[in-house]
C-alpha positions in Angstrom: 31.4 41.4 68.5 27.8 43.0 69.6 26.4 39.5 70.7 23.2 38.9 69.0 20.0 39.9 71.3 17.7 36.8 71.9 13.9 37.5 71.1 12.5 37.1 74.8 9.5 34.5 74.3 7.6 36.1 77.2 7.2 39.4 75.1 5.4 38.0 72.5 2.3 37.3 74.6 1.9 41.5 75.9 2.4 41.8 72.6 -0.7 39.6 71.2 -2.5 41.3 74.4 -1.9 44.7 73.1 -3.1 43.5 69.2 -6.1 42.0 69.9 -7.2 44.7 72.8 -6.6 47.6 70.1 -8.8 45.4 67.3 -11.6 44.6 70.5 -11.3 48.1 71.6 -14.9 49.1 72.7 -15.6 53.0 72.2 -17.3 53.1 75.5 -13.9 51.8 77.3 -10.9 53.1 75.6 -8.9 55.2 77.2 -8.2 59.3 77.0 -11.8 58.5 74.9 -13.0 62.3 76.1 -9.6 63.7 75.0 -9.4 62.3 71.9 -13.8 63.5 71.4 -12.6 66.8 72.1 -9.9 66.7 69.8 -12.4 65.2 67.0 -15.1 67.6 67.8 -12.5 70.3 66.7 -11.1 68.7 63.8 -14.7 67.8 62.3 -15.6 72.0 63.6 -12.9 73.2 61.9 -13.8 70.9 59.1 -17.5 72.3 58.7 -16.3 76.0 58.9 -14.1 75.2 55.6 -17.2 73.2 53.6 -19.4 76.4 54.7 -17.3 79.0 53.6 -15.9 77.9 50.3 -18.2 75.3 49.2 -21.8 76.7 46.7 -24.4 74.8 48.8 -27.2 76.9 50.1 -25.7 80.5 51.3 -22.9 81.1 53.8 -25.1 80.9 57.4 -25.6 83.9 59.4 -24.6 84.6 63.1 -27.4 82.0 64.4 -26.6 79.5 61.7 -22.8 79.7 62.8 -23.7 79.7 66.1 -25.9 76.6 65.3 -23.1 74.8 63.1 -20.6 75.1 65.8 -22.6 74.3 68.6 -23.5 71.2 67.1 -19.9 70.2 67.3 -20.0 71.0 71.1 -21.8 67.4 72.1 -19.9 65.4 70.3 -17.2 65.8 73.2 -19.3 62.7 75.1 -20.5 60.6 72.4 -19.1 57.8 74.0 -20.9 58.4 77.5 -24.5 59.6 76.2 -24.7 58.4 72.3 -28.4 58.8 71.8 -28.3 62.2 73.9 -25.8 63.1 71.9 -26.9 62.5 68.5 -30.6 63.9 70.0 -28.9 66.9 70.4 -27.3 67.1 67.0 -30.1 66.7 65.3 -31.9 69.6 67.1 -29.5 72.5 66.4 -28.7 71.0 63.0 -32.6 71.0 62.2 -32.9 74.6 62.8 -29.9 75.1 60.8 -31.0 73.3 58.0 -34.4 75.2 58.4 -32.7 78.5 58.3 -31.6 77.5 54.5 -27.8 77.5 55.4 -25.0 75.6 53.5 -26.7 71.8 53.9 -23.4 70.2 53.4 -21.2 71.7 56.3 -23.0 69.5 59.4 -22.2 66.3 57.5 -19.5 65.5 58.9 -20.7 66.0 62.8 -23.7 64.0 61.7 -21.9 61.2 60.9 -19.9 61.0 63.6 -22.7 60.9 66.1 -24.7 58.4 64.4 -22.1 56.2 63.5 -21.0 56.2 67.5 -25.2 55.3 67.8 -24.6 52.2 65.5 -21.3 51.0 67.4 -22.5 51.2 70.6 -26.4 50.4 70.4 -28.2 47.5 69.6 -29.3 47.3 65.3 -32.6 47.7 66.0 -32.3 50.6 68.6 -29.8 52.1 65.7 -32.4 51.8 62.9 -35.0 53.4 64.9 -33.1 56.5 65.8 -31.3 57.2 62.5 -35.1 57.0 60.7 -36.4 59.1 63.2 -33.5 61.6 62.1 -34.1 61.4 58.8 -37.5 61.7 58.7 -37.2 64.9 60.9 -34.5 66.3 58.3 -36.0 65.1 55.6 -39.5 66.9 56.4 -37.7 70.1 57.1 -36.0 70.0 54.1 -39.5 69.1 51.9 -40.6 72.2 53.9 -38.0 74.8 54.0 -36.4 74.1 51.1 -36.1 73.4 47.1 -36.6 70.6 45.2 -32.7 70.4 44.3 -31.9 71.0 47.7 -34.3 68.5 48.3 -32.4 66.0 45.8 -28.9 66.9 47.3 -30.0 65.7 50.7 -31.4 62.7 49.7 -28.2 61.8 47.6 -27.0 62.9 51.0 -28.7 60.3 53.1 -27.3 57.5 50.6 -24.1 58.2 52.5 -26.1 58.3 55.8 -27.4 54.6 55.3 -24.1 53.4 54.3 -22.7 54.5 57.8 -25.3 52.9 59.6 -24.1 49.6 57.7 -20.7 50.3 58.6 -21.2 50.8 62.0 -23.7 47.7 62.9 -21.0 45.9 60.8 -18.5 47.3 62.8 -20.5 46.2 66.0 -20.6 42.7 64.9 -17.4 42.2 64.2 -16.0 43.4 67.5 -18.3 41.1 69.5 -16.9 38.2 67.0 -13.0 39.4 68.2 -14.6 39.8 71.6 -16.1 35.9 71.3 -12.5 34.5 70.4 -10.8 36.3 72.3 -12.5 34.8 75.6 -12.4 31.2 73.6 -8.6 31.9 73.5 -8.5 32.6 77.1 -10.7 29.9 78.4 -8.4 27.8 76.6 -5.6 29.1 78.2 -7.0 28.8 81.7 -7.9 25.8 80.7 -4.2 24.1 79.9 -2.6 26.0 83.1 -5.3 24.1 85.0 -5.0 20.6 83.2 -0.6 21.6 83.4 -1.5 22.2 86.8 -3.7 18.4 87.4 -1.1 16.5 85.4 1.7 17.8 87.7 -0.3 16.9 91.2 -0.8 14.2 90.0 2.2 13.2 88.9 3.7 14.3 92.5 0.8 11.9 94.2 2.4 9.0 91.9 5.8 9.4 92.7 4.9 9.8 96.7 3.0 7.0 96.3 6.0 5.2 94.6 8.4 6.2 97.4 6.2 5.2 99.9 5.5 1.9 98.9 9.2 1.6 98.6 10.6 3.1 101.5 8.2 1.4 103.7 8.8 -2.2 101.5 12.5 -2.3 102.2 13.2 -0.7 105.3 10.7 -3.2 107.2 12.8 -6.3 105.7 15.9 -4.4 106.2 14.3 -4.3 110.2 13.4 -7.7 109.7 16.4 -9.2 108.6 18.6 -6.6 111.1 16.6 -8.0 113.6 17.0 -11.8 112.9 20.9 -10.6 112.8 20.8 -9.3 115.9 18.7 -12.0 117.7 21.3 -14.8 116.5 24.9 -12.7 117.9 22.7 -11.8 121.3 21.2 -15.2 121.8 24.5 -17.8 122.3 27.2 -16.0 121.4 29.5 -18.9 122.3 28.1 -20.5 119.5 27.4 -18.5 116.9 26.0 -19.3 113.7 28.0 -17.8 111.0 25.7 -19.2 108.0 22.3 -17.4 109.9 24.1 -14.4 110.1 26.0 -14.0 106.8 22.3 -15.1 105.6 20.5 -12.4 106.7 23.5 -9.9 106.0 23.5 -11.0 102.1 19.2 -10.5 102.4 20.0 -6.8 103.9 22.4 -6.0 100.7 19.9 -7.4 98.3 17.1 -5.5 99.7 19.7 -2.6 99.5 20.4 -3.0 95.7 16.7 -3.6 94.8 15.6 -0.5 96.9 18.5 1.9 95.4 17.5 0.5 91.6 13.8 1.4 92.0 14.7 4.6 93.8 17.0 5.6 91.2 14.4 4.8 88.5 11.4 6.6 90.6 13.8 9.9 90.7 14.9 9.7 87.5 11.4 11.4 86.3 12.4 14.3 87.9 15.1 15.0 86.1 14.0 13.4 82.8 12.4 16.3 80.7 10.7 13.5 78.6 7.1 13.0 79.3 6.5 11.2 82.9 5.2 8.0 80.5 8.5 7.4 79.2 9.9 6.4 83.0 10.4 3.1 82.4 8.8 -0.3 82.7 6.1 -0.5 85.2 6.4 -3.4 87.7 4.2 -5.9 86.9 2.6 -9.2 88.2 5.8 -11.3 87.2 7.5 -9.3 90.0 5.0 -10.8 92.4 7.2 -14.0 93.2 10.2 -11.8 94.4 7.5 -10.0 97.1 6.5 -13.5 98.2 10.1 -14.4 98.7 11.4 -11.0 100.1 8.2 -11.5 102.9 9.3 -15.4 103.1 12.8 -13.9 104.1 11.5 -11.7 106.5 9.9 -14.5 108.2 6.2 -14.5 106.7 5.0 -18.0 106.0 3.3 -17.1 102.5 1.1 -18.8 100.0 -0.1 -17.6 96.9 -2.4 -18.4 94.2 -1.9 -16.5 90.9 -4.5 -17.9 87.9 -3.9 -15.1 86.0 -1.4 -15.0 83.2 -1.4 -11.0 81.9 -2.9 -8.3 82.4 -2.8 -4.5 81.0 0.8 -2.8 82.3 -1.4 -0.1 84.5 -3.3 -2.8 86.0 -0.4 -4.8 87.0 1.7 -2.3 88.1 -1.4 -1.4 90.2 -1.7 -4.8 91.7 2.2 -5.2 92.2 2.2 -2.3 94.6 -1.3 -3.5 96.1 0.3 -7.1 97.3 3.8 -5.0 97.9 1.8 -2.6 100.8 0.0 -5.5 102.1 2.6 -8.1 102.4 4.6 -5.1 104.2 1.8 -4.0 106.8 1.6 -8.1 107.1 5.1 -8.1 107.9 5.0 -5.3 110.1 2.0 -5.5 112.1 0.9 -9.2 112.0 3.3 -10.2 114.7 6.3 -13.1 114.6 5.6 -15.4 111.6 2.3 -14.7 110.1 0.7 -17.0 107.9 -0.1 -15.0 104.5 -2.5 -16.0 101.6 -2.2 -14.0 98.7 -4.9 -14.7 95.8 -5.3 -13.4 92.6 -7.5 -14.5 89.6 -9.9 -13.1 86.7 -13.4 -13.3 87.2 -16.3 -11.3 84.8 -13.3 -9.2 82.9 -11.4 -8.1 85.9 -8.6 -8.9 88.5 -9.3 -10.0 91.9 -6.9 -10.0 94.4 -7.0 -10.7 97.4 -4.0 -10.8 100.7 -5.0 -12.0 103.8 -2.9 -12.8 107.5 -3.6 -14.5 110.7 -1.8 -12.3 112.4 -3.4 -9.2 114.9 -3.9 -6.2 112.7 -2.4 -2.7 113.2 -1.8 -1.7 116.7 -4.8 0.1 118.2 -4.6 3.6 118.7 -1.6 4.2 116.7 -2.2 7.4 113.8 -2.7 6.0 110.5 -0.2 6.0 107.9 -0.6 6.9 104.1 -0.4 2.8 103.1 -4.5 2.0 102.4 -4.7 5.4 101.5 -2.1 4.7 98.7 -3.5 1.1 97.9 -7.2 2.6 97.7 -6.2 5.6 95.2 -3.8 2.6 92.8 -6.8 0.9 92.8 -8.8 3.9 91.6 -6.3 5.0 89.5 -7.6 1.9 87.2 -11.4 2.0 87.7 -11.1 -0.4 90.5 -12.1 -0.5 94.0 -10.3 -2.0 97.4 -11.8 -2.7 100.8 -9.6 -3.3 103.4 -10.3 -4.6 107.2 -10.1 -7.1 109.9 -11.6 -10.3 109.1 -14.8 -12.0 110.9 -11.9 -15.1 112.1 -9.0 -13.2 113.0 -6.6 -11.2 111.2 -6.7 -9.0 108.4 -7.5 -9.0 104.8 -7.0 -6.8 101.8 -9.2 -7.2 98.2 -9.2 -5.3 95.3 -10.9 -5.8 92.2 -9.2 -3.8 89.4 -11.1 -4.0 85.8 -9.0 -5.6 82.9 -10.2 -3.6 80.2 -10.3 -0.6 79.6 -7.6 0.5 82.3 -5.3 3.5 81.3 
């Protein structure tokens, strides 16, 4: 069996392209244009020979009216380049022509096509004053050289002659209405790739941020607790004590499990194709006591203070991972045993938090990592603001006030 041929979605835009350029198609820009003139100009020739030989209008023209017939064709080869020259130079061998008493009805058709190229391509009121200036010049020559029922013809003529200048300027409006949605349409367009493009950076700052402030989080009381390990088999190993180090072993797995859960629920957005909303639920201020007790582990001697019962999910993940980072650069940089006060209550419609050590800061010199720069753009994230810094008494302190309503 002839398996059955998939429509390929990336052909249907080239082919909405190519509709809407052939309906926007400007005369002045499409392309083979002088080709295709040249081709018209002997069509609408050929055309005028026929209506002057076998129609009763006036008598057949002479050698200078068929010379002036056919070279009125001639111009019409650039009526896209030079409109008004070209329709100027229409009307002055057809005027002669017309003069001359030959057949009135065989330049129509080349008059036509030159003014209705005018009223396409120039402006209605440029249009109107050129076509009445070539009327009025026919129209006089006609009243001069000619009958009275020739006279009649031409003006049932020139009914026709006003219709294609109505034509054309509609013509001319229409195309710059295509031409208006078609640039809405593609502003649009450029305007989705570049909000696709927003949503995914920052979608990739979230989930850096996320690892960070889990990476750094576990492997410092992994280090910790390693560390205490270590300390306790080097120090008397004579006498060892079992229950300090099975202790700190069973704190290591535990930091372990809790680290590979929120990993595996952090990376499970990538390979998710649901929205990035539906990731879960977001860590929130009831989490806060297992970060004072995971830092308590690790050795921090650490007080809090929370007068605040709920807040909005954004805002509380945003403080969870605030007091996270700080309790882990506390942990880190403070030295052995910091004393940690970590604060947080609602005050004029918003969260204030605040997490300050004793301890001596981050090491001078040392480059700075991505940890206040992640706590300052969480903070941000939810209309709020952090300042963080070493305070007048020692140590260092982090606050953050984070707005309670309102926060997306």
């Amino acid at each position: 069996m002839t398996p059955v041929q998939q429509p390929n979605p990336a052909a249907r835009p080239r082919i909405g392209e190519r509709i809407m350029a052939a309906i926007n198609r400007e005369p002045t820009t499409a392309p083979h244009g002088t080709r295709n003139d040249a081709l018209l100009a002997v069509a609408a020739a050929l055309v005028a020979v026929c209506m002057a030989l076998f129609t009763d209008d006036g008598r057949r023209p002479d050698g200078l009216g068929w010379v002036l017939l056919v070279g009125a064709h001639v111009p019409l080869v650039w009526r896209r380049r030079r409109p008004l020259l070209v329709i100027a130079a229409v009307v002055a061998l057809v005027v002669p022509y017309h003069a001359l008493d030959n057949n009135h009805t065989a330049p129509v058709p080349a008059s036509f096509i030159a003014l209705y190229t005018v009223t396409v391509t120039q402006r209605p009121l440029r249009t109107l004053l050129v076509s009445g200036a070539g009327l009025g010049i026919s129209l006089t020559v006609m009243l001069t050289a000619g009958e009275n029922k020739q006279a009649a013809e031409l003006l049932r003529i020139y009914g026709w002659v006003v219709a294609v200048i109505f034509v054309g300027i509609a013509t001319r409006y229409y195309r710059q209405y295509v031409a208006a949605i078609v640039e809405r349409a593609e502003r649009a367009e450029r305007t989705r790739e570049e909000e696709a493009r927003r949503r995914v950076a920052e979608e990739r700052l979230r989930i850096a941020r996320d690892l960070h402030d889990l990476l750094a989080h576990s492997i410092t009381l992994i280090g910790v607790q390693t560390s205490v390990a270590a300390h306790v088999l080097a120090a008397d190993p004579e006498r060892l004590d079992r229950e300090t180090v099975a202790k700190a072993l069973d704190d290591i797995a535990e930091t372990c499990r809790s680290a590979r859960g929120e990993l595996r629920t952090t990376l499970e957005v990538l390979r998710e194709p649901g929205p990035a909303d539906a990731r879960g639920p977001l860590p929130g201020l009831d989490g806060l006591p297992d970060l004072v007790e995971a830092a308590r582990l690790a050795g921090a001697k650490v007080e809090q203070t929370v007068r605040i019962r709920q807040a909005p999910p954004a805002v509380g993940a945003a403080a969870y991972r605030i007091v996270q980072e700080a309790l882990t650069n506390a942990v880190r940089h403070a030295g052995p045993e910091p004393a940690v006060r970590v604060d947080l209550h609602e005050r004029d419609g918003a969260l204030h938090l605040a997490v300050t050590d004793d301890g001596t800061g981050p090491t001078p010199g040392k480059p700075p990592g991505f940890g206040l720069v992640g706590m300052r753009e969480r903070a941000r994230s939810v209309g709020g603001t952090l300042d963080a810094g070493p305070c007048d008494r020692g140590g260092f302190q982090v606050t953050a006030v984070l707005p309670l309503g309102g926060a997306t």
